[in-house]
C-alpha positions in Angstrom: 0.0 0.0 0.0 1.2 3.4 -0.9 0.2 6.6 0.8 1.0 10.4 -0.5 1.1 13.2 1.7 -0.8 16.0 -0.5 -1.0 18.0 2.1 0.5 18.6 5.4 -0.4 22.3 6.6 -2.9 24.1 8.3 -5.9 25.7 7.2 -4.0 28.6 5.6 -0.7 26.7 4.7 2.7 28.0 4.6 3.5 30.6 3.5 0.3 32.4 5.0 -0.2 35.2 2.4 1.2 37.7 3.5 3.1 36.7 6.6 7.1 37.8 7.0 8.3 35.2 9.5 10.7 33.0 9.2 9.0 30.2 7.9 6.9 31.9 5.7 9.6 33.3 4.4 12.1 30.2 4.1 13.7 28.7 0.9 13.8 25.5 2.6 11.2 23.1 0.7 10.3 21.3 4.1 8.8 24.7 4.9 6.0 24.6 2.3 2.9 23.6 2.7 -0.2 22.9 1.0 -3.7 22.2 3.3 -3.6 18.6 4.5 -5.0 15.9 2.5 -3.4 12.7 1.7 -3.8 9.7 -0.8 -4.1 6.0 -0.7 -3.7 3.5 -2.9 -3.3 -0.6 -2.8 -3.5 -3.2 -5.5 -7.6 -2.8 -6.0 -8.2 0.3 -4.5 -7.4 4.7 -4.8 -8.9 6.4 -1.7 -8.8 10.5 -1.0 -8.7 11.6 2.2 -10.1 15.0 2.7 -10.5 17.5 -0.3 -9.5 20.7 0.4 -8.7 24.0 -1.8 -5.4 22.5 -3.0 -6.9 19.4 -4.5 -6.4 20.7 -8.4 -2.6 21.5 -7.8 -2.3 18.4 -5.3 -3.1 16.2 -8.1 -1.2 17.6 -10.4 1.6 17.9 -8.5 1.7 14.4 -7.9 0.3 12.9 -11.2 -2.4 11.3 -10.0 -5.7 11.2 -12.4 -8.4 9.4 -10.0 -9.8 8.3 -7.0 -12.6 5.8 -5.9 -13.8 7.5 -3.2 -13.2 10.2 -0.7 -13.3 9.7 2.8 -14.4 12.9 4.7 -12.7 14.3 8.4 -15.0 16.7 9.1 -16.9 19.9 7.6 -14.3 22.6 8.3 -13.6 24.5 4.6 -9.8 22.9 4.5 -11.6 20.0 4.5 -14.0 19.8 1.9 -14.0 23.1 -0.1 -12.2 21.6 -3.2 -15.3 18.9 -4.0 -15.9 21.1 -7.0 -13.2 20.1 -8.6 -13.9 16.5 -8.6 -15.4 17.5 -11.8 -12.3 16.8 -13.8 -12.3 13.3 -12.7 -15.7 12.7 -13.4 -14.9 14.2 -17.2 -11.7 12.5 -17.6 -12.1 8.7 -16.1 -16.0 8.7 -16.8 -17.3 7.7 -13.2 -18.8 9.4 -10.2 -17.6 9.4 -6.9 -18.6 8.6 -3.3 -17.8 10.7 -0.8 -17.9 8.9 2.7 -19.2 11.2 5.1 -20.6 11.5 8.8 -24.9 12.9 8.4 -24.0 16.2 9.8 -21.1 16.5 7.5 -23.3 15.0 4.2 -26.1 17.8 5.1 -23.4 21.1 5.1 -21.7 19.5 1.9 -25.1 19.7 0.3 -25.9 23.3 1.7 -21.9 24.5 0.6 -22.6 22.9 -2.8 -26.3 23.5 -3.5 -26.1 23.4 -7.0 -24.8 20.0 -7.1 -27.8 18.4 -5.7 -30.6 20.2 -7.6 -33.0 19.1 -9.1 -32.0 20.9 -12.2 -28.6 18.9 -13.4 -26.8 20.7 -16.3 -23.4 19.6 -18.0 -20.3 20.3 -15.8 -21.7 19.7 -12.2 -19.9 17.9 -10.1 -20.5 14.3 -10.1 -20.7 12.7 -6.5 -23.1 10.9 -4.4 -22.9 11.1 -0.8 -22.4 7.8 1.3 -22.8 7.0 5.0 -19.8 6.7 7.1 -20.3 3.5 9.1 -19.6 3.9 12.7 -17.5 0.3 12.3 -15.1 -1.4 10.3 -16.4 -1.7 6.9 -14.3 -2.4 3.8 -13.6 -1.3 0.1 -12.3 -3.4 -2.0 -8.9 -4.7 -0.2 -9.0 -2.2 2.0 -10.1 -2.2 5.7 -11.7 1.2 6.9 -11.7 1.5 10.3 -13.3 5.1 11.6 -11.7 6.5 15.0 -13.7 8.8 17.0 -11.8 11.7 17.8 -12.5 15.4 19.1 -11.0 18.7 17.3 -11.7 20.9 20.3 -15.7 20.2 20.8 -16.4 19.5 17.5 -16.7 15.7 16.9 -14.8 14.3 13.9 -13.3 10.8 12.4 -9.8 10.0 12.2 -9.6 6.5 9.9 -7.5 3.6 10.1 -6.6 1.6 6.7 -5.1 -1.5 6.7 -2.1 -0.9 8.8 -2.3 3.1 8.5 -3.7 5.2 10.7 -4.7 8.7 9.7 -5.4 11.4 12.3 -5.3 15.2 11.4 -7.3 18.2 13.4 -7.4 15.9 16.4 -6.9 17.5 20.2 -8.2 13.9 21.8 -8.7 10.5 21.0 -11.4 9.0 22.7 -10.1 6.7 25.4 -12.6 3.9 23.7 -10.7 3.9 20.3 -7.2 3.2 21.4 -8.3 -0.3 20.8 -8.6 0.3 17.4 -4.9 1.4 17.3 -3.5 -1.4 18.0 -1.0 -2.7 15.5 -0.3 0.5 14.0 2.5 0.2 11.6 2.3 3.8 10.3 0.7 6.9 12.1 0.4 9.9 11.0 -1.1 12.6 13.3 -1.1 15.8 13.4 0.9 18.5 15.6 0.2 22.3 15.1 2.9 23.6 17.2 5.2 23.2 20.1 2.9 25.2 22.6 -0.8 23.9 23.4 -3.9 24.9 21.8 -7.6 24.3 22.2 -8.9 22.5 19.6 -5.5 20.7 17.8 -2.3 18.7 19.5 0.6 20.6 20.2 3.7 18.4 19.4 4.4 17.0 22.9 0.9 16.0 22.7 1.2 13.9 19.6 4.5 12.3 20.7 3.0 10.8 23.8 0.3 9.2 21.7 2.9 8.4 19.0 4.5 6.9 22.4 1.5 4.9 23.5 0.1 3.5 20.3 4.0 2.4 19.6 3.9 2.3 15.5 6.6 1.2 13.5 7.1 4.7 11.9 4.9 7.9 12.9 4.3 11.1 10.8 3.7 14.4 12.2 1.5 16.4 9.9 -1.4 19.6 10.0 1.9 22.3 11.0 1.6 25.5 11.2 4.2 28.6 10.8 4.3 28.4 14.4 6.4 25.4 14.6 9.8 27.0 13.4 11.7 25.9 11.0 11.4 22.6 9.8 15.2 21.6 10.1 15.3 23.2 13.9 12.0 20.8 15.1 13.1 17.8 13.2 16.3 17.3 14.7 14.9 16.5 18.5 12.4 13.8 17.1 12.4 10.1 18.4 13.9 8.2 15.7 10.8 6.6 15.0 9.2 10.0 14.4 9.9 12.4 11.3 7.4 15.7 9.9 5.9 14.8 6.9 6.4 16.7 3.8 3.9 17.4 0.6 4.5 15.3 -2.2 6.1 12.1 0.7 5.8 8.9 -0.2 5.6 6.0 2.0 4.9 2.7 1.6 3.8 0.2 3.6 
């Protein structure tokens, strides 16, 4: 199974318009950012994770053409704003797609993107149908989707475990109930916004005692903002078994 990292910033990536810090401001490549978002694929199956306003560029960044189905986080614009663009898939590789998503979530994509779901259809909408996300293990194709309950602040939303990868991104709590599901984890990718705590999102010593507890093989660190510092200066002090991920990252498992 192969995973790309499409995306591993916040909501307004790096560089922020605008901003003059350091980060923003750096040459380094490790520094950039797009909005988080990444991409799974296995023998049978291509799964998206989260499409967000970087979709179009994600994709063609990376040379990918298609995806089965998209598997939704939760209803915050980073999230989903890029559904639009699904169109070009529809055009080019002559299918719909499902988008896996909780009610609440399904509901607010439908209110976002009205005109999709009317009851007047004219060439060039966006081609989707909106699917359920089961509470419990379900699977697609050769691939078993496990959803994790997690909190991003007060707001309820899903992490997901695939096969052997676990996916968790806008998270500031794991409910104690899903560590169960965890278990095994060879990759984990989770995400830290900074070194200093925060409401609604893990700070990195946050992440790296879960990254602790679960145990993985490898772990990820992913959704960083500018307030992190500088890539190379953060990196350094990880556990071995703990590096940032980068857009456009590989990993196979």
């Amino acid at each position: 199974m192969k995973i790309v990292a499409l995306g591993t910033g916040t909501s307004q990536g790096i560089p922020i318009i605008g901003c003059q810090c350091q980060v923003c401001q750096s040459s380094d490549i490790a520094d950039t950012r797009l909005r988080s978002s990444i991409y799974v694929e296995s023998a049978a199956a291509k799964i998206l994770i989260d499409i967000g306003p970087d979709f179009r560029t994600q994709f063609l960044d990376n040379q990918l053409t298609t995806t089965d189905i998209v598997l939704i986080t939760h209803e915050h614009n980073d999230h989903i704003i890029g559904l639009d663009d699904i169109r070009a898939i529809n055009y080019t590789q002559n299918k719909s797609i499902p988008i896996y998503a909780s009610p609440k979530v399904s509901e607010l994509i439908k209110k976002r993107f009205a005109y999709a779901f009317s009851e007047t259809q004219y060439p060039g909408l966006p081609q989707i149908s909106l699917e359920p996300l089961p509470e419990i293990s379900f699977t697609y194709k050769d691939i078993d989707i496990t959803p994790i309950k997690i909190l991003h602040g007060s707001l309820p939303i899903w992490g997901f475990r695939l096969n052997d990868l676990v996916y968790i991104t806008d998270g500031s709590q794991i409910l104690e109930s899903e560590y169960e599901k965890l278990s095994g984890t060879k990759v984990l990718i989770i995400n830290a916004l900074r070194d200093s705590s925060h409401h609604s999102h893990f700070s990195l010593t946050e992440a790296l005692a879960i990254i602790k507890r679960i145990n993985p093989e490898k772990a990820y660190i992913t959704h960083i903002s500018h307030s992190m510092g500088l890539t190379a200066r953060w990196a350094k002090n990880l556990p071995t078994n703990v590096s940032p991920l980068q857009d456009r990252m590989v990993i196979e498992i």
